[in-house]
N, C-alpha and C positions, 0 to 999 in steps of 0.2 A: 837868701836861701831858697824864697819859692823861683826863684826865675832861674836857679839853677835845675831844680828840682823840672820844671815847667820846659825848658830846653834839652834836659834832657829825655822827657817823653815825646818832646813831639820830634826831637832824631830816632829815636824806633821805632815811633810809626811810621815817620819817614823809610828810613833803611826796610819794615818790613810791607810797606806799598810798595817800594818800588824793586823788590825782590820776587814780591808775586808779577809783578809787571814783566820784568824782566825773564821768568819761568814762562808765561802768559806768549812772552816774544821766541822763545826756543821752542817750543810744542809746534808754535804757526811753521819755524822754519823746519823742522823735521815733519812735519805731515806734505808741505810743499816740497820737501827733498822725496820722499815715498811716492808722491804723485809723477814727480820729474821719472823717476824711473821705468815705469809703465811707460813703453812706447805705443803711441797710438800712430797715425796716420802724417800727421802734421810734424813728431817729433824725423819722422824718416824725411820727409821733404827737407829738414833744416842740418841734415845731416850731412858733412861735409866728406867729399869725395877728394881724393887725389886725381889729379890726372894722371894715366899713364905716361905721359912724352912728354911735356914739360915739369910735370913734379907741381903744379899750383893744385891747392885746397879749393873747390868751389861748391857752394850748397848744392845738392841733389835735384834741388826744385828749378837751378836754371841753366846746371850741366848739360850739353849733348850728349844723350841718351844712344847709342849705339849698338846692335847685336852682331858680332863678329866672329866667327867660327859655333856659333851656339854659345856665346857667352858674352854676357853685356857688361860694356863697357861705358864708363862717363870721360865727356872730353870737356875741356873749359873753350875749345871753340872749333869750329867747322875746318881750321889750319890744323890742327891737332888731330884730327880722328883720319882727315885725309893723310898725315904723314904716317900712322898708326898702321892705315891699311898697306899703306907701301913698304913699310917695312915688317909688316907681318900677314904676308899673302897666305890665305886660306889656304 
């Protein structure tokens, strides 16, 4: 009777440590999701561009950076921005 008695208190301290724990683990994750959203500096560098002329995704931070008609443009490479200008001459 006591080792029933005895197994059953230590499963709800069990169940309620590891529920605090678990609450403990979701607070971290939604104050890290509220932070993610604040863009600072470093989130725009890691921000993924399309290219215009081939259609590839490339981060911002190693894009070719181009200004072409007053409006800037990212290339994923120096073949790209040159076919870009020939087919859209100023």
């Amino acid at each position: 009777m006591y080792r029933l008695i005895l197994v059953s208190l230590l499963i709800t301290i069990l169940y309620y440590l590891l529920r605090q724990m678990f609450r403990g683990f979701n607070t971290q994750v939604q104050d890290s999701r509220k932070n993610s959203s604040a863009h600072g500096p470093e989130d725009e560098q890691d921000q993924m561009i399309q290219d215009p002329v081939c259609h590839i995704f490339v981060p911002r931070r190693i894009a070719l950076t181009e200004l072409i008609g007053g409006r800037e443009y990212c290339f994923c490479s120096k073949e790209c921005a040159g076919k870009f200008r020939t087919e859209h001459p100023i």
